[in-house]
PDBQT receptor file of N, H, CA, C and O in Angstrom, charges set to zero:
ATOM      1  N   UNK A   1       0.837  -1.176   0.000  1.00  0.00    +0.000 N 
ATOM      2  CA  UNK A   1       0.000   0.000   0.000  1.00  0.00    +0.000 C 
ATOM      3  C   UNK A   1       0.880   1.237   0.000  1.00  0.00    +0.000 C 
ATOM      4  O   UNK A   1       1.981   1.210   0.551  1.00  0.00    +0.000 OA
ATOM      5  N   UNK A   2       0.312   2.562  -0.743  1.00  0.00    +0.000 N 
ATOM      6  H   UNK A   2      -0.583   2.584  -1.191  1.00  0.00    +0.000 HD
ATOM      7  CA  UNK A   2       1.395   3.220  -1.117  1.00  0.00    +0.000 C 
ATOM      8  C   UNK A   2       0.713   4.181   0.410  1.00  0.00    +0.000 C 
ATOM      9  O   UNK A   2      -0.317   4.074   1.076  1.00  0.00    +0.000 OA
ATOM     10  N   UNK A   3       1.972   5.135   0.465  1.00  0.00    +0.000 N 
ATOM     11  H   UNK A   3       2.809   5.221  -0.075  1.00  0.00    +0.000 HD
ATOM     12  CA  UNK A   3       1.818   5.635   2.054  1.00  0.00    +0.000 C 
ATOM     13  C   UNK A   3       2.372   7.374   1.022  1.00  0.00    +0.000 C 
ATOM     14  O   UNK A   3       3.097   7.550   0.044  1.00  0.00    +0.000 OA
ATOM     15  N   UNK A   4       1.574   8.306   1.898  1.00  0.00    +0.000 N 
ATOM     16  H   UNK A   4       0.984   8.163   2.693  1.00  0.00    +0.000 HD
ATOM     17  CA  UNK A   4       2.079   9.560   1.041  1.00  0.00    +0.000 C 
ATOM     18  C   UNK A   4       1.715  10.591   2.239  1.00  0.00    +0.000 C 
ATOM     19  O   UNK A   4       0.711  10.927   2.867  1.00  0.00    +0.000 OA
ATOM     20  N   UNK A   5       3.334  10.957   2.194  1.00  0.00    +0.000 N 
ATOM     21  H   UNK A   5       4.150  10.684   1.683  1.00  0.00    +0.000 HD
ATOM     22  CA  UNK A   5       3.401  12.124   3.509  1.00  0.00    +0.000 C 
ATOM     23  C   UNK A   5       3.743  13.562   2.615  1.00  0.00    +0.000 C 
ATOM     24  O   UNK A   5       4.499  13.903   1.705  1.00  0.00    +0.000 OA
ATOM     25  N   UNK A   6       2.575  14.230   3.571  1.00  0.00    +0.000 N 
ATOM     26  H   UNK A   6       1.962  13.953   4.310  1.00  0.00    +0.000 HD
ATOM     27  CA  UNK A   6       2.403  15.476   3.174  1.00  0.00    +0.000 C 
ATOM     28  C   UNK A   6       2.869  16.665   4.397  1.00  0.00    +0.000 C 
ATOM     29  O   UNK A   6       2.227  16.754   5.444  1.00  0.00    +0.000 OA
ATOM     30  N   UNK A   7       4.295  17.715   4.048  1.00  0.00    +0.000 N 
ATOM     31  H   UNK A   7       4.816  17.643   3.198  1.00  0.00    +0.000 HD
ATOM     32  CA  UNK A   7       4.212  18.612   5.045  1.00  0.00    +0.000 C 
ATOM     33  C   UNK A   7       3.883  20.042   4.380  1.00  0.00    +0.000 C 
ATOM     34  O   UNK A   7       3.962  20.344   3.189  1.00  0.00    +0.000 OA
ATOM     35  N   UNK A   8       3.463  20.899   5.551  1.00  0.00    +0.000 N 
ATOM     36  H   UNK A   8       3.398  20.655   6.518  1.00  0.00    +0.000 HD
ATOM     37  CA  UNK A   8       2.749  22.066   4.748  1.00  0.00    +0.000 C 
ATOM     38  C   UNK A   8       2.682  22.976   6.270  1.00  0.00    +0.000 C 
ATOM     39  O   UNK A   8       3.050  22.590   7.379  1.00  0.00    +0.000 OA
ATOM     40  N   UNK A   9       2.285  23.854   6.015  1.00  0.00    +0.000 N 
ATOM     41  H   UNK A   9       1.986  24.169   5.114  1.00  0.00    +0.000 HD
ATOM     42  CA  UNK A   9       2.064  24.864   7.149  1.00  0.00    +0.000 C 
ATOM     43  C   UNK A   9       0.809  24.328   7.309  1.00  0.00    +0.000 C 
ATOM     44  O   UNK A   9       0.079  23.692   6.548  1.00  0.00    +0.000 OA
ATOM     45  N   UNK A  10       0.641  24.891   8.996  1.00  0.00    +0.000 N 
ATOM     46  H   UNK A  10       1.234  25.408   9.614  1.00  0.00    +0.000 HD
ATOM     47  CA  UNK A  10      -0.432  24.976   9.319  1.00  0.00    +0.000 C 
ATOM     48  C   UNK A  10      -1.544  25.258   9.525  1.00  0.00    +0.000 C 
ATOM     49  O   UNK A  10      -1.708  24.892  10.688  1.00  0.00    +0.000 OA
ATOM     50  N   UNK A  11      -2.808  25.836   9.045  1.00  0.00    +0.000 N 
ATOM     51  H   UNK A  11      -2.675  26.134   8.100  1.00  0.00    +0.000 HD
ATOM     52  CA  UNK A  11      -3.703  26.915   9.008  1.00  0.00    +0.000 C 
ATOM     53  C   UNK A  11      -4.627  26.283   7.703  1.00  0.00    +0.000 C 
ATOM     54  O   UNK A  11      -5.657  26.900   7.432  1.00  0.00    +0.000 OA
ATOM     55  N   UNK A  12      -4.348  25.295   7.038  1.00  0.00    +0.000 N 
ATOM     56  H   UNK A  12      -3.511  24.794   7.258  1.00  0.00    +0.000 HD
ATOM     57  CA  UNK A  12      -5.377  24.944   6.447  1.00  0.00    +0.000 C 
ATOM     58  C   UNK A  12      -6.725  24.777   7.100  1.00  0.00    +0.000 C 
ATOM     59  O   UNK A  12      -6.718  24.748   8.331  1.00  0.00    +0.000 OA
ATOM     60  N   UNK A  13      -7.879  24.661   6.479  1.00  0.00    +0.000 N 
ATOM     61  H   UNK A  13      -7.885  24.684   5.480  1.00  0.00    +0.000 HD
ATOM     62  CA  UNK A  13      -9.282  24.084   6.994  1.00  0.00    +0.000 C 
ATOM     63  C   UNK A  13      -9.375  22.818   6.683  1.00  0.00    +0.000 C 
ATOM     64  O   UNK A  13      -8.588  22.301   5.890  1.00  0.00    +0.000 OA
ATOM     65  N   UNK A  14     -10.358  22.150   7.271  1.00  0.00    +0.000 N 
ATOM     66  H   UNK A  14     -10.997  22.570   7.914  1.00  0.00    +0.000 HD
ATOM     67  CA  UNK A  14     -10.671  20.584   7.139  1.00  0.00    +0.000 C 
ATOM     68  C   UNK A  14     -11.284  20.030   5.749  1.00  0.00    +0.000 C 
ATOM     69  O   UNK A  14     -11.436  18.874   5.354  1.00  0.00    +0.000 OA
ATOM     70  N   UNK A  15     -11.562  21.198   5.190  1.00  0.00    +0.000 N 
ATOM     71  H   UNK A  15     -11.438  22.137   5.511  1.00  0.00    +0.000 HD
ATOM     72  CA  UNK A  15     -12.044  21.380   3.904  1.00  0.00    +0.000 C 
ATOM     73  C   UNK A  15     -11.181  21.057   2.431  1.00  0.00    +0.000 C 
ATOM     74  O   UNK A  15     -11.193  20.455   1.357  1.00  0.00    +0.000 OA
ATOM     75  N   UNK A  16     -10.587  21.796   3.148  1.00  0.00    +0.000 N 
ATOM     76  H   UNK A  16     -10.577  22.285   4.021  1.00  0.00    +0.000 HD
ATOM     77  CA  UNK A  16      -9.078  22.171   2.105  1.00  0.00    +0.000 C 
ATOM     78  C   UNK A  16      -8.089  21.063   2.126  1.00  0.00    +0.000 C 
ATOM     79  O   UNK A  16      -7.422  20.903   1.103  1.00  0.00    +0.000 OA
ATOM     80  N   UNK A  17      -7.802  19.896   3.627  1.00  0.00    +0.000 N 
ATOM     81  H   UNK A  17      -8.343  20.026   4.457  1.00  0.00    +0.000 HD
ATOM     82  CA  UNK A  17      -7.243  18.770   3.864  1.00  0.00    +0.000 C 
ATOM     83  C   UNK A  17      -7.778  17.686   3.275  1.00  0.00    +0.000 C 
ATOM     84  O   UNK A  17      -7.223  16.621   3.006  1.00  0.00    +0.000 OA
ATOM     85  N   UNK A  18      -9.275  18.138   3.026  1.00  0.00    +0.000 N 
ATOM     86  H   UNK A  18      -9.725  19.004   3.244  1.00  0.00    +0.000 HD
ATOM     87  CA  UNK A  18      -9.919  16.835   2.828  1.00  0.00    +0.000 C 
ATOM     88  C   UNK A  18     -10.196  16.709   1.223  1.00  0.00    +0.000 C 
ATOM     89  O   UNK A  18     -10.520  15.683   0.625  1.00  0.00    +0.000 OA
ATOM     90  N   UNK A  19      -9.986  18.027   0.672  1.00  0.00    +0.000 N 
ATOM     91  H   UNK A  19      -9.723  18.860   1.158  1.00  0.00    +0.000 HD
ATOM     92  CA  UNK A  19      -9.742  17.877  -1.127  1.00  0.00    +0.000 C 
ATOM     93  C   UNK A  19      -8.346  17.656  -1.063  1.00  0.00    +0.000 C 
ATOM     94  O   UNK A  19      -7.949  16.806  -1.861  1.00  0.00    +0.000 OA
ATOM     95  N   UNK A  20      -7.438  18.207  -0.299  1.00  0.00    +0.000 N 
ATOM     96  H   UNK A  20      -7.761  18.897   0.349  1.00  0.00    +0.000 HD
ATOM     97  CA  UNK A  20      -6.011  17.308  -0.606  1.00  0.00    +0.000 C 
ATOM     98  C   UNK A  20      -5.666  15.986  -0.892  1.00  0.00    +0.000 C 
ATOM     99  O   UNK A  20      -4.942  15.614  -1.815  1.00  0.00    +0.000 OA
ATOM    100  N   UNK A  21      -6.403  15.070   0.219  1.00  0.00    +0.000 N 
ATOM    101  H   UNK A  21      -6.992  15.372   0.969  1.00  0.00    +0.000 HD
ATOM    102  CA  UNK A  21      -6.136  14.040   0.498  1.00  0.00    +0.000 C 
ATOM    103  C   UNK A  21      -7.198  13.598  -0.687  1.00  0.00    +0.000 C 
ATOM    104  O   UNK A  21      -6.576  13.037  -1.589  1.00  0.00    +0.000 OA
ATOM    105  N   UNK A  22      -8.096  13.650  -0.858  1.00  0.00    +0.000 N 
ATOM    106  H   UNK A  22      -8.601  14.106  -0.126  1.00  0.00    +0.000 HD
ATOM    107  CA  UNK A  22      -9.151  13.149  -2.216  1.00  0.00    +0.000 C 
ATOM    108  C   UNK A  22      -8.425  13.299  -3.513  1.00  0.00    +0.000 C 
ATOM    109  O   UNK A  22      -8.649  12.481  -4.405  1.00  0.00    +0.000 OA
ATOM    110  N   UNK A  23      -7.600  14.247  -3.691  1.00  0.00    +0.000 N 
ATOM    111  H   UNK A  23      -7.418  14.911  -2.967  1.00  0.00    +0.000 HD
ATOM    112  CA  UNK A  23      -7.069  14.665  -4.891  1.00  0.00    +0.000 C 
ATOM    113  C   UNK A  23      -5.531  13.418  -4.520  1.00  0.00    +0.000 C 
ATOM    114  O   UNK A  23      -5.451  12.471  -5.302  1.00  0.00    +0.000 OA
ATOM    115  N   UNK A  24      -4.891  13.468  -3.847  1.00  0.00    +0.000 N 
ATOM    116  H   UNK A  24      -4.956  14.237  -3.211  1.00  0.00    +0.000 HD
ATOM    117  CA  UNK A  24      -3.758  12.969  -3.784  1.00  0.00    +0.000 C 
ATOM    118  C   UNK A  24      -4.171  11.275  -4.034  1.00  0.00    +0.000 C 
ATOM    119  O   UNK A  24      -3.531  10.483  -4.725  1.00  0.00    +0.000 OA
ATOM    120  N   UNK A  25      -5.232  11.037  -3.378  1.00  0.00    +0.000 N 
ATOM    121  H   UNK A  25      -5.753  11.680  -2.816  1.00  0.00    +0.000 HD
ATOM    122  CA  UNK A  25      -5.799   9.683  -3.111  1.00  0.00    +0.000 C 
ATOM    123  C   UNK A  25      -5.949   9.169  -4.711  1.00  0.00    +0.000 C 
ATOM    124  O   UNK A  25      -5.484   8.092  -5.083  1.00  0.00    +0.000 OA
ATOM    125  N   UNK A  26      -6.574   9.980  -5.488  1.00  0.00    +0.000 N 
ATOM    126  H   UNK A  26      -6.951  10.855  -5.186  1.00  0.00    +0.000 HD
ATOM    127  CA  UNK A  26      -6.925   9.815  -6.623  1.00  0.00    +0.000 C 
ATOM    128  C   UNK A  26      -5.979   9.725  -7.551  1.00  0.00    +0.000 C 
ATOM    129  O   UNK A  26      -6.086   8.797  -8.352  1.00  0.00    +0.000 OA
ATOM    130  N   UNK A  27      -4.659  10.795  -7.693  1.00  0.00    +0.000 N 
ATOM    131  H   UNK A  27      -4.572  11.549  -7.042  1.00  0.00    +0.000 HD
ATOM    132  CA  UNK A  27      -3.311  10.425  -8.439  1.00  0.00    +0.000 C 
ATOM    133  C   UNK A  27      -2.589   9.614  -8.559  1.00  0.00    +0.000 C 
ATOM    134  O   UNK A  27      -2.075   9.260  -9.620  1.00  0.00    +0.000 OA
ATOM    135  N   UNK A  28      -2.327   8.953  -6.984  1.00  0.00    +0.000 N 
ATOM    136  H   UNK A  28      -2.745   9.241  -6.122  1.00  0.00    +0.000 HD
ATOM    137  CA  UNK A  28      -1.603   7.851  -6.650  1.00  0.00    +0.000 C 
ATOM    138  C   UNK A  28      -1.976   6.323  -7.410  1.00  0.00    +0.000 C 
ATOM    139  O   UNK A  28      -1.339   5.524  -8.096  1.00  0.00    +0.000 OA
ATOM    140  N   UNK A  29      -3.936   6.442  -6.661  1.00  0.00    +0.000 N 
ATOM    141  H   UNK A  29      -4.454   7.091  -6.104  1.00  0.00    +0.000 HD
ATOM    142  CA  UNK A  29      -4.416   5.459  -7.406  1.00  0.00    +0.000 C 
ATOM    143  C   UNK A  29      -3.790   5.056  -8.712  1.00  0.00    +0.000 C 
ATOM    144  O   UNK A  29      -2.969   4.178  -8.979  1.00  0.00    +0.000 OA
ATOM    145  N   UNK A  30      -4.646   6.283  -9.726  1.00  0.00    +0.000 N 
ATOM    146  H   UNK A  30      -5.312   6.995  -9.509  1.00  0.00    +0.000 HD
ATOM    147  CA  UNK A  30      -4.325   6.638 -11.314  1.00  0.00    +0.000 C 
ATOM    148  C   UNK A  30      -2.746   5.865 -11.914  1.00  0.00    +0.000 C 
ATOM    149  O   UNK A  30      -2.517   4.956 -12.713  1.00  0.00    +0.000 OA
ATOM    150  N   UNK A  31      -2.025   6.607 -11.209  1.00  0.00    +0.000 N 
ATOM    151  H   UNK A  31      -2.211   7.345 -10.560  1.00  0.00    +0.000 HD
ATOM    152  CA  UNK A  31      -0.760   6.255 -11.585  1.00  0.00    +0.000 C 
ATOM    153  C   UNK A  31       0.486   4.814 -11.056  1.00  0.00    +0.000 C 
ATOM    154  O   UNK A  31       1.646   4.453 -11.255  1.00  0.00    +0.000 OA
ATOM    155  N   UNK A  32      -0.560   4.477 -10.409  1.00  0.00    +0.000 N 
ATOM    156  H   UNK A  32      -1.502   4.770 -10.248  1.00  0.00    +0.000 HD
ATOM    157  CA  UNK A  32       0.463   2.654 -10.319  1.00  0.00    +0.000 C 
ATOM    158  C   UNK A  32      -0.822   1.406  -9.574  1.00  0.00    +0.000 C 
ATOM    159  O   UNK A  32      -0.818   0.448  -8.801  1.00  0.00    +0.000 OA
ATOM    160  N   UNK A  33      -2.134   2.458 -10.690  1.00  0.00    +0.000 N 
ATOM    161  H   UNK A  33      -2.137   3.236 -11.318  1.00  0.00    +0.000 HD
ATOM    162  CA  UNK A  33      -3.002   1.195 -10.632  1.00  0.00    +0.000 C 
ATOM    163  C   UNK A  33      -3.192   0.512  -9.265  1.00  0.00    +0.000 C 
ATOM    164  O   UNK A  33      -2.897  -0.682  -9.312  1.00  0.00    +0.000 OA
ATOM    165  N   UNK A  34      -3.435   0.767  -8.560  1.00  0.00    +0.000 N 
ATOM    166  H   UNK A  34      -3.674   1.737  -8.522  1.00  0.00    +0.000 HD
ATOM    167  CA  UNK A  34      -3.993   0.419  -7.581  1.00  0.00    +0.000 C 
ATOM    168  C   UNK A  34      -5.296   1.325  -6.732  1.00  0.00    +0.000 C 
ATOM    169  O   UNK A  34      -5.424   2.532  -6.936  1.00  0.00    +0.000 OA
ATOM    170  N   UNK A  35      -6.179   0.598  -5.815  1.00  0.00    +0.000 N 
ATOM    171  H   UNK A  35      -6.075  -0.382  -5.650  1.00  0.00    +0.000 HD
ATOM    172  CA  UNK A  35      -7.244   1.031  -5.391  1.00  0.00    +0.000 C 
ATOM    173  C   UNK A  35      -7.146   1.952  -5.042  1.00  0.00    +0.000 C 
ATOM    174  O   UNK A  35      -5.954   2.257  -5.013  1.00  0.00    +0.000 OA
ATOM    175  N   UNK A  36      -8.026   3.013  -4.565  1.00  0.00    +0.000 N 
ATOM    176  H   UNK A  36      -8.994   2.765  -4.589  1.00  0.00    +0.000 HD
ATOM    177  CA  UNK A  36      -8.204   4.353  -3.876  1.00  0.00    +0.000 C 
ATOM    178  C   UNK A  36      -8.122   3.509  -2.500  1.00  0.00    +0.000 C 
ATOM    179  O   UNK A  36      -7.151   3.790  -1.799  1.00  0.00    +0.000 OA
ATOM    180  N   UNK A  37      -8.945   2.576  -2.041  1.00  0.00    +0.000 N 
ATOM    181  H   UNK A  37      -9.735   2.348  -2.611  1.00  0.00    +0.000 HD
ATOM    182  CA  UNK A  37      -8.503   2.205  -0.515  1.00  0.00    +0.000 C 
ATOM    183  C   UNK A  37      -7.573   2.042   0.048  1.00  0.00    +0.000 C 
ATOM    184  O   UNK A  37      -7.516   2.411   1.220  1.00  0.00    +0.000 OA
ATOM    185  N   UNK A  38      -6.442   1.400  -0.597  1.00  0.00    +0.000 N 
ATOM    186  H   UNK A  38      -6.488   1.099  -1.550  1.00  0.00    +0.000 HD
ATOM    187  CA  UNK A  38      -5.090   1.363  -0.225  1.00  0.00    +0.000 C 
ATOM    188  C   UNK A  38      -4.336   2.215  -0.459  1.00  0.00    +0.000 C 
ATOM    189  O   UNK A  38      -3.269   1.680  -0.154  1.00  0.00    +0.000 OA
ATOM    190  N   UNK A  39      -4.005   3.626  -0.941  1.00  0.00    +0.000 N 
ATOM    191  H   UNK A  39      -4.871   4.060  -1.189  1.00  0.00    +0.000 HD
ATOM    192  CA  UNK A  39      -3.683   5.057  -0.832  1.00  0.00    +0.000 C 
ATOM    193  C   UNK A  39      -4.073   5.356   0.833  1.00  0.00    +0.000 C 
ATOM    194  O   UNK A  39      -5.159   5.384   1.413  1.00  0.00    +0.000 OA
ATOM    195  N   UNK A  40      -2.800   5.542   1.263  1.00  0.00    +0.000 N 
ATOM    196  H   UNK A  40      -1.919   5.519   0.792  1.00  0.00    +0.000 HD
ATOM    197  CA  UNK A  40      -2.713   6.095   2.919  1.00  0.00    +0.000 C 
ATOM    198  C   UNK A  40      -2.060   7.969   2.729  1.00  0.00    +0.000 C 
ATOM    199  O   UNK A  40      -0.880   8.166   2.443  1.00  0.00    +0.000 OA
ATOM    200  N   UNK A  41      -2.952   9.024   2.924  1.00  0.00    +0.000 N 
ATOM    201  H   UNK A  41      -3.911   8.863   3.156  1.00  0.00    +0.000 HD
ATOM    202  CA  UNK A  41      -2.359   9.916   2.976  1.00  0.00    +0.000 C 
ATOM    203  C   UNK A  41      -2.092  10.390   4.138  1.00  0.00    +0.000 C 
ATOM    204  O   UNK A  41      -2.856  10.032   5.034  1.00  0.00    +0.000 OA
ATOM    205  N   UNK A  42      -1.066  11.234   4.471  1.00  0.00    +0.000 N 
ATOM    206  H   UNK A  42      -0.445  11.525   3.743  1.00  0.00    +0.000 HD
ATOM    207  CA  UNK A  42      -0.297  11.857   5.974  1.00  0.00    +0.000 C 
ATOM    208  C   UNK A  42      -0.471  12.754   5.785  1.00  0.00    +0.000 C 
ATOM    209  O   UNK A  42      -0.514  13.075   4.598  1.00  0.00    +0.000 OA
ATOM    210  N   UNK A  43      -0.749  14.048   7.101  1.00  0.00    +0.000 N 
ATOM    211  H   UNK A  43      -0.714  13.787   8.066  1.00  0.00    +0.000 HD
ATOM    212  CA  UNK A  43      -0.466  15.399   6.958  1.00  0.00    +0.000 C 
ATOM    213  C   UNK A  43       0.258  15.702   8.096  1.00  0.00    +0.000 C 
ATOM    214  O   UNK A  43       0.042  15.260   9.224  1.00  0.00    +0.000 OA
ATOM    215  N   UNK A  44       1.079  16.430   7.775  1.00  0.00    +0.000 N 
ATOM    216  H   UNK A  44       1.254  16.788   6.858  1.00  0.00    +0.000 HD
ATOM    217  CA  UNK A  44       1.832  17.308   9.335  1.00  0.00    +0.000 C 
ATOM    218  C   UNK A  44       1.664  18.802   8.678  1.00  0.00    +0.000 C 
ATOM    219  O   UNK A  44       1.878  19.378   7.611  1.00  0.00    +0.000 OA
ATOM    220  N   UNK A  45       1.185  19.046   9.891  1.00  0.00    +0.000 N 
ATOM    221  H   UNK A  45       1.012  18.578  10.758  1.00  0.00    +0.000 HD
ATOM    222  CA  UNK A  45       0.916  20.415   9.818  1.00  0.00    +0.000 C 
ATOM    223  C   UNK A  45       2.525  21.101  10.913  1.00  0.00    +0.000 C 
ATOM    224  O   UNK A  45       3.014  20.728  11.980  1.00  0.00    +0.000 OA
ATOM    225  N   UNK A  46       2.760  21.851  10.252  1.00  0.00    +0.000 N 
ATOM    226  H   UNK A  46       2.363  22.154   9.386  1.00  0.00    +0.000 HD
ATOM    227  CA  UNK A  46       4.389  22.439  10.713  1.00  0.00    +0.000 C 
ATOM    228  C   UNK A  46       4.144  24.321  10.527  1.00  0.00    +0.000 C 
ATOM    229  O   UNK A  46       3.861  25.130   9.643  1.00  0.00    +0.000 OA
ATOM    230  N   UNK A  47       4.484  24.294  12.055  1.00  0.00    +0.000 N 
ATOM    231  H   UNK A  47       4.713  23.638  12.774  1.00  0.00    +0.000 HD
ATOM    232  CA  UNK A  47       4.232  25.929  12.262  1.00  0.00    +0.000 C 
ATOM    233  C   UNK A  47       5.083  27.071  11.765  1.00  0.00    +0.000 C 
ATOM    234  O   UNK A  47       5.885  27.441  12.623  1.00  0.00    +0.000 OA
ATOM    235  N   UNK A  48       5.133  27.635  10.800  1.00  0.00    +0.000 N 
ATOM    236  H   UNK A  48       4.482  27.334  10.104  1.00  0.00    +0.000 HD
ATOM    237  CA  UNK A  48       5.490  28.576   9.964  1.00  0.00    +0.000 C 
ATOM    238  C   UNK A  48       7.002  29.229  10.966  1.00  0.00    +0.000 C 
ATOM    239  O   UNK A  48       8.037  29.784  10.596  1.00  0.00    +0.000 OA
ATOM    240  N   UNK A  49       6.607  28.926  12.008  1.00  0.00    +0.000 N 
ATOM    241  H   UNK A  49       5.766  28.476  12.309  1.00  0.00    +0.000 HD
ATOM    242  CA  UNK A  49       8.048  29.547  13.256  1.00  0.00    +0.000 C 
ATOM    243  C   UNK A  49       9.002  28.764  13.189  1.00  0.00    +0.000 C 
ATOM    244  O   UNK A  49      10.114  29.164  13.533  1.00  0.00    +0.000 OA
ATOM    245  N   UNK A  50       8.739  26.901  12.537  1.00  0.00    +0.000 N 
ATOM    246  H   UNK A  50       7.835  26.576  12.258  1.00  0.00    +0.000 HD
ATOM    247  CA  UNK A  50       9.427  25.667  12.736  1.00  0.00    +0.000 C 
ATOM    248  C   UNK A  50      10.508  25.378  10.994  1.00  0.00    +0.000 C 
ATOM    249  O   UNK A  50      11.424  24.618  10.679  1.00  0.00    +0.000 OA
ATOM    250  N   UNK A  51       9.560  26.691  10.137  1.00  0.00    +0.000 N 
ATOM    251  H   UNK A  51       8.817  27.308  10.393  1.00  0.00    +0.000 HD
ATOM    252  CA  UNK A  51       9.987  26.000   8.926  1.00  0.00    +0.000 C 
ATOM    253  C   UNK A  51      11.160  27.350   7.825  1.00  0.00    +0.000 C 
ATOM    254  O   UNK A  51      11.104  28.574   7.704  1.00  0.00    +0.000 OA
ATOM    255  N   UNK A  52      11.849  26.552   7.392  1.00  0.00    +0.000 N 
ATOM    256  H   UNK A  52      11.895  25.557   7.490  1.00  0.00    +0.000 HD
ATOM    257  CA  UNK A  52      12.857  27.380   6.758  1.00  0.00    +0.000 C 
ATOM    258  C   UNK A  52      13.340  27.304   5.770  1.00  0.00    +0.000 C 
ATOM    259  O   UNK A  52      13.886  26.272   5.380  1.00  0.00    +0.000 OA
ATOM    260  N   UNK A  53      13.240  28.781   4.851  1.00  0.00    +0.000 N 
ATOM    261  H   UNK A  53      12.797  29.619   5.168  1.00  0.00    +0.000 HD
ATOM    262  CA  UNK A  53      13.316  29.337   3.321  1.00  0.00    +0.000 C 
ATOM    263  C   UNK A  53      14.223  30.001   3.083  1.00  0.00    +0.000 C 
ATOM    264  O   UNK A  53      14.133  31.228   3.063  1.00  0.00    +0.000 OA
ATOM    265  N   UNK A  54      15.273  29.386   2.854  1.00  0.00    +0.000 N 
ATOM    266  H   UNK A  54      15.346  28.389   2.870  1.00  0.00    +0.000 HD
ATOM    267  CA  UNK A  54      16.442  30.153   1.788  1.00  0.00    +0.000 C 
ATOM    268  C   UNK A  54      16.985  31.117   3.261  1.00  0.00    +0.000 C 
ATOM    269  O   UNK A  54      16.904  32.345   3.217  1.00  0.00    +0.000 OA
ATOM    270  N   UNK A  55      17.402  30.568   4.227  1.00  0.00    +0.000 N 
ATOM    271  H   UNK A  55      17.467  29.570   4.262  1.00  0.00    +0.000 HD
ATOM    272  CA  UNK A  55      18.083  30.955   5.108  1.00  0.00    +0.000 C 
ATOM    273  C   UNK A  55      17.080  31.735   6.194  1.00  0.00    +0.000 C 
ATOM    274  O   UNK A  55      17.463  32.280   7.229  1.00  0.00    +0.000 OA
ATOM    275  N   UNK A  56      16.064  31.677   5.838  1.00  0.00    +0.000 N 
ATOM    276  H   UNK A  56      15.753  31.234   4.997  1.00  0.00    +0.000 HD
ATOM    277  CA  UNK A  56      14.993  32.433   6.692  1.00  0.00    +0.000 C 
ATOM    278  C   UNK A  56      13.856  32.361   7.352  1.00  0.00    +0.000 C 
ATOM    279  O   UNK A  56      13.039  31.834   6.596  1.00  0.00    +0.000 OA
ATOM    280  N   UNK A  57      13.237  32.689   8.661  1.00  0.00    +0.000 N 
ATOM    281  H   UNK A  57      13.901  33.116   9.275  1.00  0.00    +0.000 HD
ATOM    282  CA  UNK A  57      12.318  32.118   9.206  1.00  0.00    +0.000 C 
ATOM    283  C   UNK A  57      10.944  32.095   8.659  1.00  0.00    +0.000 C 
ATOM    284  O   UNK A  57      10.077  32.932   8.907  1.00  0.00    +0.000 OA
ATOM    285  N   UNK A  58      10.789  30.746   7.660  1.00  0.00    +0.000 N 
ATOM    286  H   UNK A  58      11.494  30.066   7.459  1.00  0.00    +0.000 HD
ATOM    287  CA  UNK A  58       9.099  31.286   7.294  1.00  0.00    +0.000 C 
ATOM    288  C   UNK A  58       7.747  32.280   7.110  1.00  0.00    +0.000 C 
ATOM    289  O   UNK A  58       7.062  32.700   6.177  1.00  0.00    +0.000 OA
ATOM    290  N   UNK A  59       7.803  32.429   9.036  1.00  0.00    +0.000 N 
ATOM    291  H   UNK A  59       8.359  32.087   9.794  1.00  0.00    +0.000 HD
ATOM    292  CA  UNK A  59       6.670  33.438   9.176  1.00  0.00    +0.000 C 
ATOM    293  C   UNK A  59       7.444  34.677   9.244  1.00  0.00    +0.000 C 
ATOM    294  O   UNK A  59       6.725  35.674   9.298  1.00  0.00    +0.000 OA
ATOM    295  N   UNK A  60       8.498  34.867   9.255  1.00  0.00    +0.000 N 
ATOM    296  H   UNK A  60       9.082  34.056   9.212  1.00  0.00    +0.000 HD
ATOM    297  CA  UNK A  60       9.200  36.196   8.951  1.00  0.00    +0.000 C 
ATOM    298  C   UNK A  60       9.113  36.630   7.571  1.00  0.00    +0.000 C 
ATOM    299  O   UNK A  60       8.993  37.824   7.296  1.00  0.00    +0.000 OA
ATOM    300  N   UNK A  61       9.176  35.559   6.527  1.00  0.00    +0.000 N 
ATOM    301  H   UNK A  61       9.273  34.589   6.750  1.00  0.00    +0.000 HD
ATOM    302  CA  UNK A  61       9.589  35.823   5.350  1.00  0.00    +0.000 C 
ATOM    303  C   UNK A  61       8.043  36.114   4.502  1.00  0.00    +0.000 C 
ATOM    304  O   UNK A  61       7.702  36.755   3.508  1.00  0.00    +0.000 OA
ATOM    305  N   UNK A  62       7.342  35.218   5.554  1.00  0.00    +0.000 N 
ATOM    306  H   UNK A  62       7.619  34.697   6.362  1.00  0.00    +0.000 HD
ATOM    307  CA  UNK A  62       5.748  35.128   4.949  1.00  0.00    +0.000 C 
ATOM    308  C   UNK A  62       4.808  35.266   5.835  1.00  0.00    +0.000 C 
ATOM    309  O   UNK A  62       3.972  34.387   6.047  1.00  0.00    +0.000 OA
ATOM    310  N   UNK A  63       4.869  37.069   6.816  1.00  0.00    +0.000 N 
ATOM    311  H   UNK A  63       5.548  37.783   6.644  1.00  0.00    +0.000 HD
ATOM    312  CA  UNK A  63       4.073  37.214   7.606  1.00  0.00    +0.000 C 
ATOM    313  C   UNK A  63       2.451  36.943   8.046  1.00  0.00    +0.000 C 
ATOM    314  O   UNK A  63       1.824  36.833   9.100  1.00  0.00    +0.000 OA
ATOM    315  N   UNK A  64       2.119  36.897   6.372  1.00  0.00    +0.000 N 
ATOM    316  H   UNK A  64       2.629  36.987   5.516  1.00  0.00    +0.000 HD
ATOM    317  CA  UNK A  64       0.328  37.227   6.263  1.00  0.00    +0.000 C 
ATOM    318  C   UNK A  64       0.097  35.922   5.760  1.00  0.00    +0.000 C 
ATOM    319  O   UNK A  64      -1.027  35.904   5.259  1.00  0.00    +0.000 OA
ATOM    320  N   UNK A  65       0.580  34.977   5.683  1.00  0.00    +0.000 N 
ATOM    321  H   UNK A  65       1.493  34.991   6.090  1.00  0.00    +0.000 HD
ATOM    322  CA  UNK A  65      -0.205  33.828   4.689  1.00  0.00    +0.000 C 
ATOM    323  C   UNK A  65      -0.277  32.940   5.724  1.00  0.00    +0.000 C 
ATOM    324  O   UNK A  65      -0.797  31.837   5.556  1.00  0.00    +0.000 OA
TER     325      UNK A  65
């Protein structure tokens, strides 16, 4: 079963996780033939204070998003 880890900031809605994972669920399938049931998607949500861009603190670099 294919396993698919996803990291991203945090602040998505449950909405927005849950077309991720539908959309991701669906590619994986598509592309090495196998079921949508056995597609395992992961999310970590990682706090913009934790994550780092080209030498710089995330939410510094990307105050408003």
């Amino acid at each position: 079963m294919p396993v698919v880890t996803i990291e991203m900031w945090e602040g998505r809605t449950p909405e927005q996780k849950k077309a991720l994972v539908e959309a991701v669920t669906s590619a994986v399938a598509g592309a090495i033939g196998c079921p949508p049931e056995a597609v395992e998607v992961i999310i970590h949500e990682v706090p913009k204070v934790n994550w780092g861009i080209g030498g710089q603190i995330a939410s510094e670099k990307f105050p408003q998003k």
